[in-house]
C-alpha positions in Angstrom: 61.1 129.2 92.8 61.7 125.3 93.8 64.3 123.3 94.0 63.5 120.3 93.8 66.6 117.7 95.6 66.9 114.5 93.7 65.6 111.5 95.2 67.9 109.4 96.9 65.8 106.1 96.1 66.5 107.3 92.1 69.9 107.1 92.5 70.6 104.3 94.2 67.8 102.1 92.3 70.5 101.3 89.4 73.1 99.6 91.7 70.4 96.9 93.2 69.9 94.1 90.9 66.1 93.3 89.8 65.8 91.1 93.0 66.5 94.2 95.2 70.2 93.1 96.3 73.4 95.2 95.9 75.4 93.5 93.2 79.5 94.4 93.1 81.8 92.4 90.6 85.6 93.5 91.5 88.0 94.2 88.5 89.8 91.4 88.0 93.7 91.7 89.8 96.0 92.9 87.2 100.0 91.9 88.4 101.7 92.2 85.4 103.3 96.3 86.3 105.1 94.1 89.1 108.7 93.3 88.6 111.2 91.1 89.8 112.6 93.8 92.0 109.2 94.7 93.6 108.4 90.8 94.4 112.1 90.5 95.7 111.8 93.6 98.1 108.2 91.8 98.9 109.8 89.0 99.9 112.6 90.9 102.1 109.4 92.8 103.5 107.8 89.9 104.8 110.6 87.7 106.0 111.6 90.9 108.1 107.7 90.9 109.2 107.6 87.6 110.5 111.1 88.2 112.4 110.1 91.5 114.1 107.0 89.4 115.2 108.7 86.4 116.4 110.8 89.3 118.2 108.4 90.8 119.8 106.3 87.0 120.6 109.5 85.8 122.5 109.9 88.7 124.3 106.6 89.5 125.4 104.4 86.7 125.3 107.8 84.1 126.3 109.6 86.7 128.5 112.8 85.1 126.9 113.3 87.3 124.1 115.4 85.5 120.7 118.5 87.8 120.9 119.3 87.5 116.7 116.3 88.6 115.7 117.4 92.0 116.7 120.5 91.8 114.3 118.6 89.8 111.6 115.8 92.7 111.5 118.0 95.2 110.9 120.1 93.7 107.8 116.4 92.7 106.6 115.7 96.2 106.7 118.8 97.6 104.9 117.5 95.0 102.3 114.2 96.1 101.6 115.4 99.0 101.5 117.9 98.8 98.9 116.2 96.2 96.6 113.0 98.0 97.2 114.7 101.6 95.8 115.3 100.2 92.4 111.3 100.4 92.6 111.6 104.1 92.7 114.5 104.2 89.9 112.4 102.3 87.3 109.6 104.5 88.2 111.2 107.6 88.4 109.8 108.6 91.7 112.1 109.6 93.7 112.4 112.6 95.4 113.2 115.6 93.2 112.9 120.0 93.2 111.4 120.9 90.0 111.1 124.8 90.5 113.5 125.7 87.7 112.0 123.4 85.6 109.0 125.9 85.5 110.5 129.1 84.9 113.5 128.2 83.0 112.9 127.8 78.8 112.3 124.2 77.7 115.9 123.2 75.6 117.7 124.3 79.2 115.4 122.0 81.3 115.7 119.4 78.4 119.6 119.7 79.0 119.2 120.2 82.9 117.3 116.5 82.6 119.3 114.9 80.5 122.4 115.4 83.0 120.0 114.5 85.6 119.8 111.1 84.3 123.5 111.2 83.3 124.7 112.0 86.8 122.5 109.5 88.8 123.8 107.0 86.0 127.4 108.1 87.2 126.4 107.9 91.3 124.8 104.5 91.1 127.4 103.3 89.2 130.0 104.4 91.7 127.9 102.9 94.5 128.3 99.8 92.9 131.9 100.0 92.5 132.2 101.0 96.1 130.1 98.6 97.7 132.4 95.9 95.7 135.3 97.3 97.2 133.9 96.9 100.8 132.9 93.8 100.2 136.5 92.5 99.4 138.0 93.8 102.4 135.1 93.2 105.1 132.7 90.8 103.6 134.3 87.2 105.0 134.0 89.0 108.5 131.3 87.6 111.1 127.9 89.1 111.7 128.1 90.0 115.7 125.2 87.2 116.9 125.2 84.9 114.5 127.7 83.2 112.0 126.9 84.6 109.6 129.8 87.0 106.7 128.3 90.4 106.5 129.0 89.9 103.1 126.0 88.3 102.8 124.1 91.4 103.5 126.6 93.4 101.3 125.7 91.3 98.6 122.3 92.3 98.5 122.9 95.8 98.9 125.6 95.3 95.6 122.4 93.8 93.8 120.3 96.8 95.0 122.9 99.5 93.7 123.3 97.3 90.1 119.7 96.9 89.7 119.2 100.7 90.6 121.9 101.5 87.8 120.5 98.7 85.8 117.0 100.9 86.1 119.0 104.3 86.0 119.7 103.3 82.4 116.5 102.4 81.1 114.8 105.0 82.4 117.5 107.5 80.7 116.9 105.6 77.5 113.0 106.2 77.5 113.3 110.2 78.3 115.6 110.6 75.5 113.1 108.6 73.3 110.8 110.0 74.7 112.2 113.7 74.1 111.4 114.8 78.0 111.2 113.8 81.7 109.0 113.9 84.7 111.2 116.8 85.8 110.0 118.6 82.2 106.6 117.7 82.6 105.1 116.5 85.8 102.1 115.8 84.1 103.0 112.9 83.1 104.7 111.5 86.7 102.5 108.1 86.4 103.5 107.2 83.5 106.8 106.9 84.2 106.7 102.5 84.2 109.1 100.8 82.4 
């Protein structure tokens, strides 16, 4: 008994072109599943990029390192952060424990999801509330190095926390159009886009 192994010249004879050259044509660039919130916590991303960089130039390259970039890096990270979350909201990815969503019967896990989304509704909601609250009693005071109101920063995590709940609430809407969740089905985790 032989076995014969395929040819390697056979199977790689339908990717060169008749002239004997490897032809590739990319997929064109689809952007449209981006949304404002992903571009804006693209933007944070980079700015902070180009700060940690000119950090680390001055320091190393200069010896004479830029002291606000130290400052400036890290309320460019709590932005990214916090605009970049409402990411994970719209797409429902963020971390979750779905055991009892696989042993319990469907119309309790339906229930159990439903309050999920109600409750992280009521949290975000609160977050903004609370972040508002800090902003009116320390947002007109001074950033330490430069002046600056941390209220600026504030702001953008009060943005981050509306367009989280903002998100919170859309995504609610679709599971209970939809009649389940991820946390229901995990099957179905990438299609969770808005």
């Amino acid at each position: 008994m032989s076995t014969h192994a395929p040819d390697i010249a056979d199977e790689t004879e339908h990717v060169l072109g008749a002239d004997g050259e490897f032809h590739v044509t990319d997929e064109p660039v689809d952007l449209s599943h981006y949304h404002f919130e992903d571009w804006t916590a693209f933007g944070f991303f980079w700015v902070l990029a180009s700060t940690v960089f000119y950090q680390f130039f001055t320091r190393y390259a200069l010896n004479d390192s830029a002291s606000w970039t130290e400052e400036i890096s890290r309320y460019l990270l709590i932005c990214t952060v916090f605009v970049g979350a409402s990411c994970s909201v719209r797409k429902n990815t963020h971390i979750h424990v779905d055991i009892f969503y696989r042993f319990l019967p469907p119309a309790v896990t339906r229930v159990m999801s439903t309050l999920v989304d109600l409750l992280r509704i009521l949290f975000l909601g609160y977050m903004v509330y609370l972040t508002y609250a800090l902003m009116g009693k320390i947002g007109k005071q001074q950033m330490s190095i430069i002046d600056w109101p941390i209220g600026l920063v504030y702001a953008v995590v009060l943005f981050g926390f509306a367009l989280m709940c903002f998100r919170a609430v859309t995504t609610a809407v679709k599971h209970w159009r939809q009649g389940f969740s991820v946390l229901e089905r995990p099957e179905f985790a990438g299609s969770e886009e808005a």
